[in-house]
C-alpha positions as CSV (number, residue, x, y, z in Angstrom):
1,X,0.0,0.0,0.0
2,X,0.8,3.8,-0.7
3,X,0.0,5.5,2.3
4,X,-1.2,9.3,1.1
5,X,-2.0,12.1,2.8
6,X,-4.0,15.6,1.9
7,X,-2.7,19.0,3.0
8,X,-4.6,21.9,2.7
9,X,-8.0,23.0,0.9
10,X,-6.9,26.1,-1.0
11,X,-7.2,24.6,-4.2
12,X,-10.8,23.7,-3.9
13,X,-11.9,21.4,-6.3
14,X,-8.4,20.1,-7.3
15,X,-7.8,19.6,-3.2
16,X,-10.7,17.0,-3.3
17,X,-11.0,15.3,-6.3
18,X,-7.2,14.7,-6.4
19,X,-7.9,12.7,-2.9
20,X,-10.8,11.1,-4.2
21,X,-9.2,10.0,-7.5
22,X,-6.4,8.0,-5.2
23,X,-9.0,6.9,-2.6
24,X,-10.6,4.8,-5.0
25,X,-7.5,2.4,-6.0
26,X,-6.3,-0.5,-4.5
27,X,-3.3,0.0,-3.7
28,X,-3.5,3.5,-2.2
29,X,-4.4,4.3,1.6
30,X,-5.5,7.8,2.8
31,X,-3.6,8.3,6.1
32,X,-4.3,12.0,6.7
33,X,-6.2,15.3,6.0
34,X,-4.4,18.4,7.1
35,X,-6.5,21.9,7.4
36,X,-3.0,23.7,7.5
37,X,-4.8,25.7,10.6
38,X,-7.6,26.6,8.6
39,X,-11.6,27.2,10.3
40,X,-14.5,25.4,8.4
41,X,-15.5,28.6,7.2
42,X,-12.4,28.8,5.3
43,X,-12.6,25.3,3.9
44,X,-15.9,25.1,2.9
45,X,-15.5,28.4,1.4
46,X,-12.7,26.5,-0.7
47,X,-13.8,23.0,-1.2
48,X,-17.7,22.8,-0.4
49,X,-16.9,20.5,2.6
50,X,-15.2,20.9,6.2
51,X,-11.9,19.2,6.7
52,X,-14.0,16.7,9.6
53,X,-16.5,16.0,6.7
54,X,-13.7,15.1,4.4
55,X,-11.7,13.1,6.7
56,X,-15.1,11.3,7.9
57,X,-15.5,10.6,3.9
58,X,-11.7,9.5,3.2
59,X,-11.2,7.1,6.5
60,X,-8.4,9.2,7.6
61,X,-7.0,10.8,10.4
62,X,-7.6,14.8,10.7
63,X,-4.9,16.8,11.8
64,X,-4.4,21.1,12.1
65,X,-0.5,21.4,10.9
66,X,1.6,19.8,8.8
67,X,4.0,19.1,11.2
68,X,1.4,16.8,13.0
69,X,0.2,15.2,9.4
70,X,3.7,14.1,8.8
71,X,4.3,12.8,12.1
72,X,1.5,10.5,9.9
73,X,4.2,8.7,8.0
74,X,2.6,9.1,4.8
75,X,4.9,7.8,1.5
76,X,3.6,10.8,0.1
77,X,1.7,13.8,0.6
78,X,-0.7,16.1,-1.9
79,X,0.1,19.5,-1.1
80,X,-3.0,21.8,-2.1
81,X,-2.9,24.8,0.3
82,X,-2.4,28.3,-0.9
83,X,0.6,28.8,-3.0
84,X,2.6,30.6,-1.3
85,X,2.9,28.2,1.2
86,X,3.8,25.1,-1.2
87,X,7.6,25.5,-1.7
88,X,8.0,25.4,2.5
89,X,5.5,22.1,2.7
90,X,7.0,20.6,-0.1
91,X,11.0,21.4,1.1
92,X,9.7,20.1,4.8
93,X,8.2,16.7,3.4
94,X,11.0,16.1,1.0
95,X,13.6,16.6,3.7
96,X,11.5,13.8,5.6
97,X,11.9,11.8,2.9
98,X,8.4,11.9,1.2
99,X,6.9,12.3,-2.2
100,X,5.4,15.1,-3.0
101,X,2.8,16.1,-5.8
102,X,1.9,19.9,-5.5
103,X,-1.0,21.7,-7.2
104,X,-0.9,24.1,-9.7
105,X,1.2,26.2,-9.3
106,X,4.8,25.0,-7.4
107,X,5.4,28.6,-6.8
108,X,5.9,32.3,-8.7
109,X,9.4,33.0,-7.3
110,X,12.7,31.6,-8.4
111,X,13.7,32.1,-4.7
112,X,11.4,29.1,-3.8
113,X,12.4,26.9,-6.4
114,X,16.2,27.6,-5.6
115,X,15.2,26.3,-1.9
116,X,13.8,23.2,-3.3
117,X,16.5,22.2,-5.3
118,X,18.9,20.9,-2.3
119,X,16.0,18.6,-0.9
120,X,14.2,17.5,-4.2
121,X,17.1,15.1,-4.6
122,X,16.1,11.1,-4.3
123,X,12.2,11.9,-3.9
124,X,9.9,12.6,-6.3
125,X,8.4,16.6,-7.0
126,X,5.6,16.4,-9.5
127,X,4.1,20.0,-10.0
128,X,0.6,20.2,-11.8
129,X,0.1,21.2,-15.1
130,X,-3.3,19.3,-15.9
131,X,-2.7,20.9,-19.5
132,X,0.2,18.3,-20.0
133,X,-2.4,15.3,-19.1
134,X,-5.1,16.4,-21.8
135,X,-5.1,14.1,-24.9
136,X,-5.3,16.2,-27.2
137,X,-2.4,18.4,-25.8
138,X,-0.2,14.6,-25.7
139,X,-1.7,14.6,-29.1
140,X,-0.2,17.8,-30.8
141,X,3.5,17.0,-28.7
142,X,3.9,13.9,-30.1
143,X,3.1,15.2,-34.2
144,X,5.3,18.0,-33.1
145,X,7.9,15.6,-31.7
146,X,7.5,13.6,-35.2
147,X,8.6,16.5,-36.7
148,X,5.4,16.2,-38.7
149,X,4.8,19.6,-40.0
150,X,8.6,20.2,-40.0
151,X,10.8,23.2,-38.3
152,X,8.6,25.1,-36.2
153,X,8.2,29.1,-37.2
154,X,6.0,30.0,-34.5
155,X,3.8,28.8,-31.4
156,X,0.5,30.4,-29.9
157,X,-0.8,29.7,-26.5
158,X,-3.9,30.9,-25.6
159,X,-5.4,30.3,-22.0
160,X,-8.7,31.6,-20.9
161,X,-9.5,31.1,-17.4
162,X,-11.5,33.7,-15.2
163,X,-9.3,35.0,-12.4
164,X,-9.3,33.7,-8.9
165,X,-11.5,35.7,-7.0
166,X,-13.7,33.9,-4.6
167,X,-11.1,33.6,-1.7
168,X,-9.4,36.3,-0.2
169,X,-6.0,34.9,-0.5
170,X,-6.7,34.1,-4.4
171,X,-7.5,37.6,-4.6
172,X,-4.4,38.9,-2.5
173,X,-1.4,38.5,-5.3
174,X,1.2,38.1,-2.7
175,X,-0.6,34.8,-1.7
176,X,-2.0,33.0,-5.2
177,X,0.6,34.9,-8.1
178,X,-2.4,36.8,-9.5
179,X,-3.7,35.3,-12.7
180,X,0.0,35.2,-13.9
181,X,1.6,33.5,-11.1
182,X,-1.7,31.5,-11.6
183,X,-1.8,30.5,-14.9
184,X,2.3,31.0,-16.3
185,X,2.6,27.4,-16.3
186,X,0.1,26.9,-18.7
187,X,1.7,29.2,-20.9
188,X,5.7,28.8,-20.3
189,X,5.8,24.9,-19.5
190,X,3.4,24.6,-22.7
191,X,5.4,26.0,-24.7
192,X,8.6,24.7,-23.9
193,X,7.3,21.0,-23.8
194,X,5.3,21.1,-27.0
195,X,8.7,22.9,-29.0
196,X,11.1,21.6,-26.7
197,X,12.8,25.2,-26.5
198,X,13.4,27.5,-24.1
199,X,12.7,31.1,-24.2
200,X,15.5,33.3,-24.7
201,X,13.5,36.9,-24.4
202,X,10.2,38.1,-23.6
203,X,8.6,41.4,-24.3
204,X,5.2,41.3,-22.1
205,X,2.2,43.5,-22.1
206,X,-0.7,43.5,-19.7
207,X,-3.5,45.3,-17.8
208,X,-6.7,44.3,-15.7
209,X,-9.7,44.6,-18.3
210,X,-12.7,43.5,-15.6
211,X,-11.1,41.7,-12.7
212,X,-11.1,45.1,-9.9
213,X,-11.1,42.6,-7.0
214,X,-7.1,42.1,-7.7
215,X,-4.1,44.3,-7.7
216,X,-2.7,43.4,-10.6
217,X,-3.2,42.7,-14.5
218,X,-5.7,39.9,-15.2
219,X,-4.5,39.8,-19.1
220,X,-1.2,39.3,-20.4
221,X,0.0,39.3,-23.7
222,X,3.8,37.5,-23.8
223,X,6.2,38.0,-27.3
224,X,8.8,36.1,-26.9
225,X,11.8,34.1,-29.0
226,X,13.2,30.5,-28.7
227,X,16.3,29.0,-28.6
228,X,16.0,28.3,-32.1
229,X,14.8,31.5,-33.7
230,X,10.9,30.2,-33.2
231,X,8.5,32.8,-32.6
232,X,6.3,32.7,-29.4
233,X,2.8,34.7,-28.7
234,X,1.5,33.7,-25.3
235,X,-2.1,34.7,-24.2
236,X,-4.0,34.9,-20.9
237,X,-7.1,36.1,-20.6
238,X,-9.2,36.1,-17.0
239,X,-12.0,38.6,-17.4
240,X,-13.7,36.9,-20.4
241,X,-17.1,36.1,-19.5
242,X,-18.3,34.7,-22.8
243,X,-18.3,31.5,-24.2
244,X,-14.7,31.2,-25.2
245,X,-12.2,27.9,-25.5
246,X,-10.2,27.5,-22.1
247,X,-6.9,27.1,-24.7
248,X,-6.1,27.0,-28.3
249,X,-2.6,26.3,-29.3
250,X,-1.8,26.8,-32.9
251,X,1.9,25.4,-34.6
252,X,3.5,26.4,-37.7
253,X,6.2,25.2,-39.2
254,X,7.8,24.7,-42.5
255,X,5.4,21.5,-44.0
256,X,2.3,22.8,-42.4
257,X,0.0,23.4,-39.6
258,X,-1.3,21.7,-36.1
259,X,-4.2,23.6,-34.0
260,X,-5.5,21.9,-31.3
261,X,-8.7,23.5,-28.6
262,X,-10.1,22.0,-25.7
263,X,-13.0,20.8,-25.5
264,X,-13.2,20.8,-29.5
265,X,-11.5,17.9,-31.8
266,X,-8.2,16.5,-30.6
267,X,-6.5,18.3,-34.0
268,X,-7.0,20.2,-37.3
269,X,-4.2,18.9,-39.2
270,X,-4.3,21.8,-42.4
271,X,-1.6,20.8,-45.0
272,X,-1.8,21.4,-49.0
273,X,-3.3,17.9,-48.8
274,X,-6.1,19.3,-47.0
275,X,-7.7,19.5,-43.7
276,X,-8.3,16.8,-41.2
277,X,-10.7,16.8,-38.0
278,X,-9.3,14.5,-35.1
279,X,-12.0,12.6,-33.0
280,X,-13.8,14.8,-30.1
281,X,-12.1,14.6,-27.3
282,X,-12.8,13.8,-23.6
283,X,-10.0,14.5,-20.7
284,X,-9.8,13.5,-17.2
285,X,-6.8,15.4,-16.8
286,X,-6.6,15.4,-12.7
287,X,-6.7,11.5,-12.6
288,X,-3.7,11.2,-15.5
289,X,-1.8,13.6,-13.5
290,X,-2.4,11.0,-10.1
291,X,-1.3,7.8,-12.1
292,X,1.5,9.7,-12.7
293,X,2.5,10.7,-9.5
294,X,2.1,7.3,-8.8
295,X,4.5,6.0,-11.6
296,X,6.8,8.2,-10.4
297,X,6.6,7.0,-6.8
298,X,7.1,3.5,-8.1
299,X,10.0,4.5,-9.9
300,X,8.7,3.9,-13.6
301,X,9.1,7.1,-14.6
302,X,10.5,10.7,-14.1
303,X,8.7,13.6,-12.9
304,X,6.6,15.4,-16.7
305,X,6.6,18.8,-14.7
306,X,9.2,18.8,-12.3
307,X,11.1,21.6,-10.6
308,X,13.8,21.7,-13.3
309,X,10.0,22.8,-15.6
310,X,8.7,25.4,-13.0
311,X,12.2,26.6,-12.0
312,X,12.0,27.6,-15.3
313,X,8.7,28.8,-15.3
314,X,9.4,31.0,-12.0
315,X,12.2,32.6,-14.1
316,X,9.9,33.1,-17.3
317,X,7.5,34.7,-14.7
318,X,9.8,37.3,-13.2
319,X,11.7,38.0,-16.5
320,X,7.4,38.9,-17.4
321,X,6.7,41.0,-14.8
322,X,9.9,43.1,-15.4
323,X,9.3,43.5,-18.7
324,X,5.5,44.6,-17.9
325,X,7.1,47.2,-15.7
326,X,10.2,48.6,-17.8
327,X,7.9,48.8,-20.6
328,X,11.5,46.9,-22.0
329,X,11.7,43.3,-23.5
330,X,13.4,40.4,-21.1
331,X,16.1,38.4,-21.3
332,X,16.6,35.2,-20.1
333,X,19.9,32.3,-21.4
334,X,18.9,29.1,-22.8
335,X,19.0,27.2,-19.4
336,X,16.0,29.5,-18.2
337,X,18.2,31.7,-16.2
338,X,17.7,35.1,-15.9
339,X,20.1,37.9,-16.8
């Protein structure tokens, strides 16, 4: 048995579903629930259920600190409190030798990721990036891989996902990133996965179009140029309240064309030989990302979005915001550095 345990409610819906996906396998037992200190108001406010409620429902021991929840033993532990609080959980249950899968995001600073890098050795650190679990996005990486439409020109992300707002610390950018912090990996780690290249500079744009409940920009526009001369135009939108795709991603490169949109076909292949519609698709992205935390406990496979991927993203973040600030593009050397 894998003995797993739950810390923190922040992430709502990801908190409990990620703990319900692993209750429901064999070889998985939930040891521990962890409110981080936080009242039922707070939690139920988050997730829709009290910590005791969830406990009750998972079997499992409840517990106020983490201290206390890995006192638990746990072989691993989900860490879906706020986010600035993940880098310290994750360091503390690394250094007692346990797995750790954290939620979207790992962090926004490069500060935290340069902490983790000491204790991340030996142990698994899976950060989420449900994007990298949807088929049709494994789809488009694999043609891409293939080399199928040949040398990649350019690469457009586009995320649309309304700004967290419902929680006073989603709302606080010190404590949840803001929709940047928020959403970069989507945009960054997509981009260097699906390519397999590295942003060298960024020139960013951005302002808060509907979102007055934050302190920051809740669209972002990112130019930005890869390692080998692609072009990049990164989108995030968070105060569209239409009916609009949560992402688009649209490839092209010297033979030809891939798009892909979720919750729309898998593909549009569009080559001189025509266009062709892949099958609708149909994603349960949080459960791929559990099986593979759980490969990567077992030691089948490495980590798909690990802290070398949001070090990187942390980096891609700040060289953003600097640019949003200097009104100046951003530089950053091919190891995701910034300079």
């Amino acid at each position: 048995m894998i003995r797993i345990a739950l810390a923190g409610f922040a992430q709502g819906y990801y908190a409990v579903m990620y703990t319900r996906y692993m209750a429901r396998l064999k070889e998985v037992e939930i040891v521990g629930v962890c409110d981080c200190g936080e009242d039922d108001d707070y939690v139920r406010e988050c997730a829709f259920t009290t910590a005791g409620e969830f406990a009750k429902e998972m079997n499992a021991q409840l517990v106020h600190s983490f201290i206390a929840l890995l006192e638990l033993k746990p072989d691993a532990v989900l860490i879906c409190c706020e986010t600035a609080q993940h880098a310290v959980l994750a360091r503390a249950a690394l250094e007692k030798g346990v797995h750790v899968f954290v939620s979207k995001p790992l962090c926004f600073s490069s500060c935290d990721t340069e902490m983790l890098k000491g204790a991340a050795r030996g142990k698994t650190l899976l950060c989420g990036n449900p994007l990298k679990y949807e088929k049709g996005m494994e789809e488009l990486y694999t043609r891409l891989h293939n080399g199928e439409i040949g040398e990649i020109y350019s690469l457009r992300v586009m995320i649309n996902h309304l700004a967290m707002t419902k929680q006073a610390w989603e709302r606080d950018t010190a404590r949840s990133g803001g929709p940047l912090g928020t959403y970069g990996v989507y945009l960054f780690d997509l981009a260097q996965w699906l390519t397999g290249q590295k942003l060298t500079q960024v020139y960013a744009l951005a302002d808060n179009y509907g979102t007055p409940e934050i302190s920051g920009p809740d669209t972002v526009k990112v130019l930005g140029r890869g390692e080998k001369k692609t072009q990049f135009t990164l989108e995030l939108y968070s105060a569209i309240h239409h009916d609009y795709p949560f992402v688009q991603v649209e490839a092209v490169g010297t033979k030809g064309t891939l798009i892909t949109r979720y919750d729309n076909y898998a593909t549009v292949a569009q080559t001189q030989r025509g266009t062709v519609l892949g099958a609708l698709r149909s994603s349960d992205m949080g459960g791929g990302e559990m099986e593979h935390f759980l490969a990567c406990v077992r030691g089948e496979v490495t980590e798909r979005c690990g802290l070398i991927e949001m070090d990187y993203v942390a980096r891609c973040v700040e060289a953003a915001w600097r640019s949003i600030d200097s009104g100046r593009p951003g530089t950053l050397d091919v190891k995701g550095e910034c300079r």
